[in-house]
C-alpha positions, 0 to 999 in steps of 0.5 A, spaced: 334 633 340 339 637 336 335 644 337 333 642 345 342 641 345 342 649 342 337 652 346 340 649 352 347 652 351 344 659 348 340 660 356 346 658 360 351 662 356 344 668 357 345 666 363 353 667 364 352 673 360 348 676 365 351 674 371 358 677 368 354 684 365 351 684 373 359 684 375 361 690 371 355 694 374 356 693 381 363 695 379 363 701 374 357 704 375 356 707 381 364 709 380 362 713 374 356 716 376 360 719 382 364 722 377 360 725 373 356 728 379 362 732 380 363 734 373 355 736 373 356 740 380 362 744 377 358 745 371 351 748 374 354 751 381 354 757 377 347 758 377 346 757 385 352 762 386 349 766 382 344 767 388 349 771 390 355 772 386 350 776 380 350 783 385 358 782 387 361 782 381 355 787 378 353 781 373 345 782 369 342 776 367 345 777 359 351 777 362 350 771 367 348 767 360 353 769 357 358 766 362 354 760 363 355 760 354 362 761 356 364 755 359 360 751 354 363 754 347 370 752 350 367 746 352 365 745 345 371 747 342 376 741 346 370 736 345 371 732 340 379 732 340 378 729 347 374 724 346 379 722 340 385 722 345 381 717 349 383 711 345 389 713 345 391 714 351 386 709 354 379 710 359 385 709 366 389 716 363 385 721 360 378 720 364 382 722 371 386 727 366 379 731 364 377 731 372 384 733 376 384 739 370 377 742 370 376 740 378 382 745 379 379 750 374 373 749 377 374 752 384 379 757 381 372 760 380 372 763 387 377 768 384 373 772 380 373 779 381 367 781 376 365 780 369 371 779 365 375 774 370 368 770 370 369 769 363 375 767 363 375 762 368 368 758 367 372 758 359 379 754 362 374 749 365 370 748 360 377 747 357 379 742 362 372 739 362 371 737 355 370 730 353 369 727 359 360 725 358 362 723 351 368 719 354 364 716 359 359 713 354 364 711 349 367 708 354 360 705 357 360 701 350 366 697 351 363 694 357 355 693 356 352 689 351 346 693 346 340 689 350 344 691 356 346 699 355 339 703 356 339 701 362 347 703 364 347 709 361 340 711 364 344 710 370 349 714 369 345 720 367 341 719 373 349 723 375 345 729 373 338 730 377 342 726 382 347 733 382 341 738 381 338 735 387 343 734 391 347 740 389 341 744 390 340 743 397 348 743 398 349 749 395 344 752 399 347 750 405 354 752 403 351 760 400 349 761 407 356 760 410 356 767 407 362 772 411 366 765 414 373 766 415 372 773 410 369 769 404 363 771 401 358 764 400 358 764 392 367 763 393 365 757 398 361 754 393 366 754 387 372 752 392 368 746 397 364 743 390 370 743 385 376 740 390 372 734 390 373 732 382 382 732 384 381 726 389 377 723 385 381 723 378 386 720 383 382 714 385 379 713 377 386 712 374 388 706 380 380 704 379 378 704 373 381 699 367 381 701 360 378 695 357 374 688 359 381 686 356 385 688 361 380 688 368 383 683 373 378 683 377 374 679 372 376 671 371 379 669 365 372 665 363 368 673 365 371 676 360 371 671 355 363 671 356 363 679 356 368 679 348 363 675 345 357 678 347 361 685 345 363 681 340 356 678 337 353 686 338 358 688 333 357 683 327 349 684 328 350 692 327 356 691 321 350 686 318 345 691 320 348 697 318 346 701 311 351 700 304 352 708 305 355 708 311 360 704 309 363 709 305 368 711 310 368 714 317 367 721 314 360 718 310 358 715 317 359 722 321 355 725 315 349 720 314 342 722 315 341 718 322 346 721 325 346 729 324 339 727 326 340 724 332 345 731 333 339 735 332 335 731 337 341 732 342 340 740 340 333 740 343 335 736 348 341 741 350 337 747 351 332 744 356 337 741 359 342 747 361 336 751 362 334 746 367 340 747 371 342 755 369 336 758 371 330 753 375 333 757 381 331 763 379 325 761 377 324 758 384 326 764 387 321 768 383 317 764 386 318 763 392 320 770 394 321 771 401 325 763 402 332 763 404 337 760 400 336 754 403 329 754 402 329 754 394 335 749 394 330 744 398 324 746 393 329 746 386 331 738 389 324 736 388 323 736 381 330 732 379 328 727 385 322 726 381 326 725 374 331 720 379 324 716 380 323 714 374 329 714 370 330 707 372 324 704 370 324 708 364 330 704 361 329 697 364 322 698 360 326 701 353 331 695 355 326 690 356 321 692 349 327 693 345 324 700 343 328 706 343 323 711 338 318 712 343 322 712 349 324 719 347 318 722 344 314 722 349 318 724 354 320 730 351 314 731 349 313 731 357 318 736 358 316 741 353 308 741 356 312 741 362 316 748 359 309 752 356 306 751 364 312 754 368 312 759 363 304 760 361 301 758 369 300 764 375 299 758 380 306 757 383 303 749 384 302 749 377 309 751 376 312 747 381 309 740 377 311 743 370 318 743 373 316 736 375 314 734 367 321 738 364 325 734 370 322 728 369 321 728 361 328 731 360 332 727 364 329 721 362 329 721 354 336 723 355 337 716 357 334 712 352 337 718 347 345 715 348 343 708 346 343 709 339 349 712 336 353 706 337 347 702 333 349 707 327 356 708 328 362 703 326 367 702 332 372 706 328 367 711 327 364 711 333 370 716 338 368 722 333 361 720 332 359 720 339 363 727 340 360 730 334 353 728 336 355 731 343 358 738 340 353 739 336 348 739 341 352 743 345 351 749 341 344 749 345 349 750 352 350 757 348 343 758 345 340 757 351 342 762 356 343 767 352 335 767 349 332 765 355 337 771 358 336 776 353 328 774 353 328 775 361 332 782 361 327 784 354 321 783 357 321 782 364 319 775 366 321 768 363 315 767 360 317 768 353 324 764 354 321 758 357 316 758 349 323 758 346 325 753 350 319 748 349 319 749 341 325 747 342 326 740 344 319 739 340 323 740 334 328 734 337 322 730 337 321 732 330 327 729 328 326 722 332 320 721 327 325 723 323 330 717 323 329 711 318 326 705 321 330 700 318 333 697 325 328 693 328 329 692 336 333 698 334 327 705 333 322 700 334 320 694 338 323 687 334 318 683 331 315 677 336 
């Protein structure tokens, strides 16, 4: 009878926890992919402007790498301070600070004049952006239960193809506004995408609230609900959580799981920055005679495919409890995806190895954040996620500079996407890698 009574209590708790876990979805999510498709629209417009602004500013395609690894190097140098500073200041502060900041530095690209003064301004907003992604997915964990979280972060990423699908089409159409009221294309595009972020960083500090503690938008009993789901999570991972990584938080930057989940994200990186740097010119090659809108609509394809599926791929990952395999095969995806856009003639075949790097890419992502916090201790936990996201950063760097270099080299991106594709096949290594102590965690949980 007793066990009947537990089993009872437990479901209608799972049951409140869920109805609560619902609430905070509708009323966070939506708002903080919109803002990170503002922050992933400023951070690959420059691959559409380049359409244009590469023949203004007398740029080759070393040193359009270069500017693209610019803002990623200062991005990667304020990343983990910021991420420190959030806790400080709180979610409602410094998330609004980062977007009004880099989304005035973002449309102050529009004054650069030639290769110098691109430099220096893709640098300050990389600058001003540092420290919102690792932010957003910190923040992501004071509100979502780990049987809950592949799920929401697989949304919030879903912010990046939904950019590169939206802003491929609308920067496009915005290029074509070449010559309106004097302005050459590429300065509308850096102009019109960048002065969204400032509005939305004023809405996010009236918007957002720093802690389930402090919402007012959920009932005494919600919150109650939400804390000790939260609560519950934590204990199971300090139970869960090896001797060695006790040792202080020094210890568990340090362990093995967590430089080899860095080492992941570096893969991961290179075939994320590549997709959004340089799919447009890989588009245009082509389709060769296509207008500026014309590539926009075909480079939309591909990250609609990945949005498609990213969700399924996280509510699948949630529901079996398994992270492992959740990633390798979509980055093994991505990379067989790489080696036919590099390798095939047929502009079809290319056009489905776009498809795979899109879908692959973007959905290994997903499941891919939901494991740092299964490793790290919540002290730990604002520089742990801010290093893992530094050290995959150096491939922002890496990426396009060998895949320009490559295609200056030997004239064509054959030899830069093989790079690209071993590359992320070194971060499936290193998920095989990662000990399989946790069970429901690396692998399914046993039934």
């Amino acid at each position: 009878m007793g066990n009947v009574r537990e089993v009872k209590v437990a479901t209608e708790f799972s049951a409140d926890e869920d109805a609560v876990v619902r609430k905070v979805y509708r009323r966070l999510v939506w708002f903080l992919i919109l803002l990170f498709i503002c922050s992933y629209l400023d951070r690959i417009n420059i691959s559409f402007a380049a359409l244009a602004m590469n023949r203004d500013l007398n740029l080759t395609a070393t040193m359009f790498g270069l500017a693209s690894s610019i803002f990623y190097v200062a991005y990667i140098a304020a990343e983990i301070p910021s991420n420190m500073m959030m806790p400080r200041f709180g979610a409602r502060i410094w998330i609004p600070r980062i977007m009004i900041t880099w989304g005035l530095a973002s449309a102050a690209t529009m004054f650069a004049t030639g290769p110098y003064s691109l430099y220096a301004l893709r640098a300050l907003t990389g600058l001003a952006e540092a420290g919102f992604m690792p932010g957003i997915l910190l923040y992501l964990t004071y509100w979502f239960p780990s049987s809950y979280r592949a799920r929401a972060t697989a949304f919030f990423i879903m912010a990046q193809p939904i950019t590169i699908m939206f802003g491929s089409s609308l920067s496009g159409l915005i290029l074509d506004m070449h010559g309106f009221l004097g302005l050459a294309g590429w300065k509308w595009l850096f102009l019109l995408e960048g002065l969204p972020a400032v509005v939305l960083g004023v809405i996010a500090y009236f918007y957002l609230a720093d802690r389930p503690e402090t919402a007012k938008w959920l009932s005494p009993c919600e919150r109650e609900v939400l804390l000790r789901a939260l609560a519950r999570d934590e204990t199971n991972i300090q139970k869960s959580r090896s001797v060695a990584s006790q040792g202080g938080i020094f210890r568990e930057l340090m362990s093995l799981p967590v430089l080899l989940l860095a080492f992941t994200y570096l893969g991961l990186v290179v075939s994320l920055i590549t997709n959004s740097t340089w799919v447009p010119q890989i588009v245009r090659a082509v389709v060769r005679d296509g207008s500026f809108a014309t590539i926009g609509l075909i480079a939309a394809i591909p990250p609609f495919a990945a949005i498609l599926t990213m969700s399924f791929w996280g509510k699948h990952s949630d529901r079996h409890r398994e992270r492992r395999w959740h990633i390798v095969l979509p980055m093994s995806l991505a990379a067989l995806g790489w080696l036919c856009v590099a390798l095939l003639d047929n502009p079809t075949g290319r056009l489905i190895g776009l498809v795979f790097c899109a879908v692959g890419t973007f959905s290994a992502q997903g499941i891919f954040w939901t494991l740092p916090a299964t490793f790290l201790s919540t002290e730990a936990r604002p520089i742990g996620i801010a290093m893992i996201n530094t050290i995959g950063m150096l491939g922002t760097t890496v990426g396009p500079i060998a895949v320009g270099w490559l295609k200056d080299y030997t004239g064509t991106f054959a030899a830069g996407l093989v790079f690209v594709a071993g590359s992320i096949l070194l971060g499936t290594v290193c998920v095989f890698a990662i000990p399989r102590a946790r069970k429901g965690i690396l692998q399914p949980a046993a039934v």
